[in-house]
C-alpha positions as CSV (number, residue, x, y, z in Angstrom):
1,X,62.2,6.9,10.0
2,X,61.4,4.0,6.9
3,X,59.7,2.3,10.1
4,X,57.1,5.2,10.8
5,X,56.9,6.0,7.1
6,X,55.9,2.4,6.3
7,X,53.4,2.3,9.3
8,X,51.8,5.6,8.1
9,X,51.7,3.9,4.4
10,X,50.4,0.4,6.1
11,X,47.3,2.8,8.3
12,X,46.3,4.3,5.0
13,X,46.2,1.3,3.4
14,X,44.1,0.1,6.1
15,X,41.9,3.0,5.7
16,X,41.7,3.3,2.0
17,X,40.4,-0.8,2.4
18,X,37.7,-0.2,5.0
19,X,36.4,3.3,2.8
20,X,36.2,0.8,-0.4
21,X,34.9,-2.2,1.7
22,X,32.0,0.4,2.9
23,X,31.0,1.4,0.1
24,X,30.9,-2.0,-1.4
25,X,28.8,-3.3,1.5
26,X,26.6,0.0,0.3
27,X,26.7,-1.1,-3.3
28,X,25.4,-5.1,-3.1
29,X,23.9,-4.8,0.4
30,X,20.0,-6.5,0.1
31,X,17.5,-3.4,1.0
32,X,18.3,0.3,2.1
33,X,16.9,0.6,6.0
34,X,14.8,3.3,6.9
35,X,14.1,4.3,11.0
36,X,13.5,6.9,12.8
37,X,16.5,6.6,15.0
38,X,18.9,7.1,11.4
39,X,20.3,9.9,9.7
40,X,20.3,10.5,5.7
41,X,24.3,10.6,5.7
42,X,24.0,6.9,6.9
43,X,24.7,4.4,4.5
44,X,21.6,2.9,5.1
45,X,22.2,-0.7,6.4
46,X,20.4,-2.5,9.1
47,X,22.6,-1.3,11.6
48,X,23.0,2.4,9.9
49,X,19.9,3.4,8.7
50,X,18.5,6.2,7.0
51,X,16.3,8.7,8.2
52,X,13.6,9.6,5.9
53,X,11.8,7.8,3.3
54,X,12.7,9.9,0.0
55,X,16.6,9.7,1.2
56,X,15.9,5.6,0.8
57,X,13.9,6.2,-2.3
58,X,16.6,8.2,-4.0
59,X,19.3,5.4,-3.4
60,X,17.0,2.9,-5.2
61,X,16.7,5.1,-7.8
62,X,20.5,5.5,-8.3
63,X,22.3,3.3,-11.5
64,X,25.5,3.4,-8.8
65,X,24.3,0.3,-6.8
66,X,22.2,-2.6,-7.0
67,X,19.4,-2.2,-4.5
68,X,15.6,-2.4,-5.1
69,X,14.4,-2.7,-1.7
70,X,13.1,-0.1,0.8
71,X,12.4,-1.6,4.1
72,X,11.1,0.6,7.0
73,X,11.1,0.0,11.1
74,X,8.4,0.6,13.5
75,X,7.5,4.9,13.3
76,X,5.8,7.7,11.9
77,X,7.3,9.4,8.7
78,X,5.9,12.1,7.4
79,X,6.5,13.1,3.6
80,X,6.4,16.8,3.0
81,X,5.9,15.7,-0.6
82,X,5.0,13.0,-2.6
83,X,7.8,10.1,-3.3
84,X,8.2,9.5,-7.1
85,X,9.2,5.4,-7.0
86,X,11.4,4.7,-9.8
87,X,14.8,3.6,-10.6
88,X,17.4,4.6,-13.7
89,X,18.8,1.1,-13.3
90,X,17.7,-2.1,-15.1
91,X,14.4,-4.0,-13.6
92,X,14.6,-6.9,-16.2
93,X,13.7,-9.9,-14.2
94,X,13.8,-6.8,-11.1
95,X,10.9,-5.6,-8.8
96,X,11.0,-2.4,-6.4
97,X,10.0,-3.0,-2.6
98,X,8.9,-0.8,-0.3
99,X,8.2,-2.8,3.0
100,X,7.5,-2.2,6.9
101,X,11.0,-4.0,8.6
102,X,8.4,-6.2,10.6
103,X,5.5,-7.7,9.1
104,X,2.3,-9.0,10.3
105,X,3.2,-12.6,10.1
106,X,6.0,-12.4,11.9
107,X,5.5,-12.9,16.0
108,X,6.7,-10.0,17.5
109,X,4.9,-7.7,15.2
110,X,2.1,-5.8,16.9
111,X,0.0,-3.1,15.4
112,X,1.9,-0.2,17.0
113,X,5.2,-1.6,14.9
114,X,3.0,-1.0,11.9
115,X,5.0,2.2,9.9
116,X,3.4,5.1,9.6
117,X,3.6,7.1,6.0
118,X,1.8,10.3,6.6
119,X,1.1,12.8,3.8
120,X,1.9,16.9,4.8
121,X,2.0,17.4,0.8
122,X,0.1,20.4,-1.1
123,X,-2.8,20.3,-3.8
124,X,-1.8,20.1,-7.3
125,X,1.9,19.5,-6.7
126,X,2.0,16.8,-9.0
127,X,3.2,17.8,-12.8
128,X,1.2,16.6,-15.7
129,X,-2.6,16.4,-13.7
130,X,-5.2,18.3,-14.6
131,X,-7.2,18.7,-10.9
132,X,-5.4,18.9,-7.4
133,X,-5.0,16.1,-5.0
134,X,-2.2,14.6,-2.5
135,X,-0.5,11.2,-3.3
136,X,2.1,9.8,-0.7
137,X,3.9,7.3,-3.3
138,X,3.5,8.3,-6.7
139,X,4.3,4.6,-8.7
140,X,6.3,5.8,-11.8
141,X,7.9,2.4,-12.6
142,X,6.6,-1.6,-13.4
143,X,7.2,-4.2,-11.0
144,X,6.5,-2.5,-8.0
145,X,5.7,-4.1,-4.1
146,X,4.3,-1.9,-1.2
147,X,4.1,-4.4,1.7
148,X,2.9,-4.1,5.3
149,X,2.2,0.1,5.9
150,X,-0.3,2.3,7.6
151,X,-1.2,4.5,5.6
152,X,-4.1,7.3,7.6
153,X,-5.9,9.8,5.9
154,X,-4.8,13.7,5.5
155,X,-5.1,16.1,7.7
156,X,-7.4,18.5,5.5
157,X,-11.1,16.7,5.1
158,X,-11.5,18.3,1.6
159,X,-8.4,17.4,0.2
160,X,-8.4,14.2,-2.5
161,X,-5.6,12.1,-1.0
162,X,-4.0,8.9,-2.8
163,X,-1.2,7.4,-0.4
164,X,-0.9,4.9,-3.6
165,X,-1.5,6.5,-7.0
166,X,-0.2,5.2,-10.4
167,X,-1.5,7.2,-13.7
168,X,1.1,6.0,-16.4
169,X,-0.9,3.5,-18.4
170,X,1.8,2.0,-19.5
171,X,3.2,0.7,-16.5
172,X,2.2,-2.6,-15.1
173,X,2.4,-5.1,-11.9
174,X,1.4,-2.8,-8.8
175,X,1.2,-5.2,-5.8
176,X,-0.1,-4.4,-2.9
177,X,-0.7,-6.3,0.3
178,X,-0.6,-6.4,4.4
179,X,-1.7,-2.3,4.1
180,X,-3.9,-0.9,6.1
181,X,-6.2,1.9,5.3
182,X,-7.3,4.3,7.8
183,X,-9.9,7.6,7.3
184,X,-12.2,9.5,8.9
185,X,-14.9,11.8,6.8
186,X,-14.8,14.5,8.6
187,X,-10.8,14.7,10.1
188,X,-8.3,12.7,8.0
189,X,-10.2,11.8,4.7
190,X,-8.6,9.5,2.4
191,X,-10.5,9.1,-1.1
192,X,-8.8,6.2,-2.7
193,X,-6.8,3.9,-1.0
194,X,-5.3,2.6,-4.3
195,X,-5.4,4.8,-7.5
196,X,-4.1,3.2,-10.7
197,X,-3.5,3.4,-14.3
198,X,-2.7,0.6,-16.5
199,X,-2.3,-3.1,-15.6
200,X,-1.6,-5.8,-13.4
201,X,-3.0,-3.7,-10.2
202,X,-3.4,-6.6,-6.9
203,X,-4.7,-6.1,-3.4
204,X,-4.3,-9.2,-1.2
205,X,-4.7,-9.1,2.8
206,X,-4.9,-5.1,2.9
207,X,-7.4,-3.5,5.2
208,X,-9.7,-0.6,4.3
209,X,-11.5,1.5,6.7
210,X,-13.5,4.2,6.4
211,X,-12.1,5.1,3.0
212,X,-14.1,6.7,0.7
213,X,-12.6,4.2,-2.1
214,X,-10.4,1.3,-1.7
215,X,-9.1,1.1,-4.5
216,X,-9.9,2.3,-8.3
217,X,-9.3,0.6,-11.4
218,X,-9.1,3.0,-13.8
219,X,-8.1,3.8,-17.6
220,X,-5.4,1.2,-19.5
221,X,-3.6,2.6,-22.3
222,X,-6.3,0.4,-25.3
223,X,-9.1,0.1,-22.9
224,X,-8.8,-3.0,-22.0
225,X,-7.1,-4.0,-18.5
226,X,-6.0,-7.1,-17.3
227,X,-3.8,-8.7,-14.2
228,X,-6.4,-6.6,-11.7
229,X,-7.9,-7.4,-8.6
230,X,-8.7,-7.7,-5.1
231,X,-8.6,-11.0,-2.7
232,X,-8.3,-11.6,1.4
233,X,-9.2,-7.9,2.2
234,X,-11.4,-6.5,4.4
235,X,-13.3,-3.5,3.0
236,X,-15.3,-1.6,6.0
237,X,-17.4,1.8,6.1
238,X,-16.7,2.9,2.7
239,X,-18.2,6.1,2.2
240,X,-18.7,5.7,-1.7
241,X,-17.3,2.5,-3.3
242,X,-15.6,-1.0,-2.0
243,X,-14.7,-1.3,-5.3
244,X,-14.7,0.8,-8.4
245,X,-13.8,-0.4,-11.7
246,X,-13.7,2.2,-14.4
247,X,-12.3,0.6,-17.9
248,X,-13.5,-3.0,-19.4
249,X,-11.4,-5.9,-17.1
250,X,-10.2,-9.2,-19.2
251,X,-9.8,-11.6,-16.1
252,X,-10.6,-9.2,-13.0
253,X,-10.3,-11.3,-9.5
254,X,-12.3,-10.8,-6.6
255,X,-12.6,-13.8,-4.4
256,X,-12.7,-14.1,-0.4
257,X,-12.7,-10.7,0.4
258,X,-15.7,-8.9,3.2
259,X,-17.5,-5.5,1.7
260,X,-19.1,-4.4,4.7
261,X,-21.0,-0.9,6.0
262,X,-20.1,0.5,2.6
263,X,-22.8,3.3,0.3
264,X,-22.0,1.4,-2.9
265,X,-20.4,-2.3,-2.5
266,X,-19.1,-1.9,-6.1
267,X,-19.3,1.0,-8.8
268,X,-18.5,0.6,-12.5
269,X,-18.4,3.5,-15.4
270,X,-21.3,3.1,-17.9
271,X,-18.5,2.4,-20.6
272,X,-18.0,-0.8,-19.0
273,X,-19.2,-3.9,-20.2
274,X,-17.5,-6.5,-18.2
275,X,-19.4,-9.2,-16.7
276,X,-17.4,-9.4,-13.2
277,X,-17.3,-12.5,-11.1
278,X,-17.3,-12.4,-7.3
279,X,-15.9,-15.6,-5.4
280,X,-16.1,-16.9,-2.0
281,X,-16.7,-13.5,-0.4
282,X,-19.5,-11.8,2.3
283,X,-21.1,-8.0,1.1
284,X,-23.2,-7.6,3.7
285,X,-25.0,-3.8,5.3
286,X,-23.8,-1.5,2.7
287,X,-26.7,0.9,1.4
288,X,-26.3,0.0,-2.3
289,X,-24.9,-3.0,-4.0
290,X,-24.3,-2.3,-7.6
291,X,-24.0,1.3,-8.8
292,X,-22.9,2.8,-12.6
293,X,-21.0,5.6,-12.5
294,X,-21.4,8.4,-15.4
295,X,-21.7,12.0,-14.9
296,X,-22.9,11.0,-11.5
297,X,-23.4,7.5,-9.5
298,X,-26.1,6.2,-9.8
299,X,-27.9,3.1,-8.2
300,X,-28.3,0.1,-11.2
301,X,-27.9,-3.3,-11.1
302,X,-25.2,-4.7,-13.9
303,X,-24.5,-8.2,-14.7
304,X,-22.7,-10.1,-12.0
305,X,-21.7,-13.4,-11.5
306,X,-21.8,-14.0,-8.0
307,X,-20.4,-17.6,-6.5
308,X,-20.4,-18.7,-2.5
309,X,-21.5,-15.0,-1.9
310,X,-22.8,-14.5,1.7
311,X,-25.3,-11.7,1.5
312,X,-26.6,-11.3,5.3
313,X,-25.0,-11.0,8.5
314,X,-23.0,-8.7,10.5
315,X,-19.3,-8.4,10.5
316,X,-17.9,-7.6,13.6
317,X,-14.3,-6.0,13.9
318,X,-12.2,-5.5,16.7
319,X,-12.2,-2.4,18.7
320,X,-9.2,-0.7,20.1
321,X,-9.7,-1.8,23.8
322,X,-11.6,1.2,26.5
323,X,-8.8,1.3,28.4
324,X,-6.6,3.1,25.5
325,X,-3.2,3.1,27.4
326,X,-3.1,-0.9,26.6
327,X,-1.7,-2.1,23.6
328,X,-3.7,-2.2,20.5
329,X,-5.6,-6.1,20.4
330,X,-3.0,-8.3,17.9
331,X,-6.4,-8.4,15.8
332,X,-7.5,-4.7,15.7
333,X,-9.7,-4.0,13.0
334,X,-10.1,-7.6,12.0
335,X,-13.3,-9.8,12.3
336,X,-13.9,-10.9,15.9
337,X,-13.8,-14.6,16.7
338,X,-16.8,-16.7,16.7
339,X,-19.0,-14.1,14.1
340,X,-19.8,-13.9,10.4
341,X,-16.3,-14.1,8.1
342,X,-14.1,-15.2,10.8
343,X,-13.0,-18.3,9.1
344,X,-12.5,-16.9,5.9
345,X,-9.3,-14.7,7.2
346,X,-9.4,-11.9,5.6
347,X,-7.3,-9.1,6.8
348,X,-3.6,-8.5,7.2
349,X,-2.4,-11.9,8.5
350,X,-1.5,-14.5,5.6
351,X,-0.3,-17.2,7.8
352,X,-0.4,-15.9,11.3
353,X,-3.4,-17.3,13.6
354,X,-5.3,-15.6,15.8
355,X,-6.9,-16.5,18.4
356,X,-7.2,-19.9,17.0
């Protein structure tokens, strides 16, 4: 009897040990894991993954554990509402990420292992805004990395959609880099790329094509930003602005990037009177260089410092290839070898050669 009573007492131990062991592993484990293949009730470890996106987010944004990173396996997830990415716990010396499992560098990425973040969200769902768009991640906190996502463009032509939209001017340090951008005009528009308040706003090795806007620099909370800017992207077939910087810019970075095929190469509001500096870069076949934006856009020159700035050419990305059942080309929608901005490697890959 004392011998099946103390083995009863010795399995609950047992159990009671692996329960507090889980949720320890829960509460100090490195990133929450996001794949199609998991289930929200999961703890959410490599090997246990959640399913959706917002079940991840709402983790991070627990005080119960110690996570600040999101990373997300090859698949399509759809969000039936915008994610709000913030946390209740402490971010002193802290950043949230929000990552694709594989990234671009690594060797067995591919495009098709690129994650997916598709928007299925309403107009004007979004408290506190006075006209109606779609954001995918709403960026409510400081310190904030989105890293290595497709992001294509909604479903509804008419609709203003944001995948990446920040308006608190009081937040700061918005990174963003190895995203790619994808729209159409007339089937899955996608106005701004990047939409932000406040400072410290960064796009390095992102991709945008066919936006309308890649990204847009817009109010700080004294009119002044600084820690913005743009560098290693390729920005193709804008259909309004490669870049558009709305409030005055202290120390605004644009250096090796390619503005190509775009209506306006830059825009900048009439309030504006930064003298902007562009670096090692090729704007080359858009229909306008310089416009000023005030009740309307209009096409005006503005002062410009312009340094190692190739202004003719053709840039040449890669196609999906004709036979479409084959993979996607390693280098889709980068420039093609041997043409204009090849060498400058632009584009999603930071240390990763191709074709080289």
């Amino acid at each position: 009897m004392k011998a099946k009573y103390f083995s009863s007492v010795i399995v609950l131990l047992l159990f009671i040990s692996l329960i507090v062991c889980m949720c320890d592993i829960a509460a100090h484990a490195q990133a929450i894991y996001v794949s199609n293949t998991g289930d929200d009730k999961n703890t959410g470890t490599k090997d246990a993954p959640v399913f959706s996106i917002q079940k991840a987010v709402e983790i991070i944004k627990s005080n119960s554990n110690d996570i600040y990173t999101i990373k997300i396996e090859p698949g399509i997830y759809v969000l039936d509402n915008f994610v709000s990415i913030e946390t209740d716990k402490d971010m002193t010396d802290k950043r949230i990420i929000i990552e694709a499992g594989i990234l671009p560098d690594e060797q067995s990425w591919t495009p098709e292992k690129m994650p997916i973040v598709i928007s299925t969200s309403k107009k004007g769902e979004i408290p506190g805004q006075n006209y109606h768009f779609v954001a995918a991640f709403l960026i409510n906190e400081s310190h904030v990395t989105i890293r290595g996502i497709k992001f294509p463009g909604y479903f509804y032509p008419n609709t203003r959609y944001f995948p990446i939209a920040r308006f608190d001017k009081t937040k700061t340090d918005l990174f963003v880099e190895q995203c790619l951008f994808v729209g159409d005009e007339d089937s899955s528009h996608l106005q701004v790329g990047i939409i932000a308040h406040g400072n410290g706003i960064m796009a390095d090795h992102c991709v945008f094509y066919n936006v309308r806007n890649s990204v847009v620099f817009w109010e700080s909370a004294d009119g002044l930003k600084t820690g913005n800017g743009i560098s290693n992207s390729i920005i193709f077939g804008a259909t309004q602005s490669g870049v558009w910087t709305a409030d005055a810019d202290k120390d605004f970075v644009f250096e090796n990037n390619i503005v190509s095929n775009c209506k306006y190469a830059w825009i900048k509001n009439s309030y504006n009177t930064t003298k902007y500096s562009i670096n090692n870069c090729i704007i080359v076949n858009n229909e306008c260089y310089l416009a000023v934006a005030a009740n309307d856009v209009i096409t005006q020159e503005f002062e410009i410092e312009e340094n190692n700035v190739i202004k003719e050419g053709d840039i040449v990305l890669r196609p999906k290839d004709e036979v479409t059942h084959y993979p996607l080309p390693i280098d889709y929608l980068h420039v093609m070898p041997d043409t204009l901005g090849y060498d400058m490697s632009a584009g999603l890959f930071k240390t990763r050669t191709i074709g080289r």
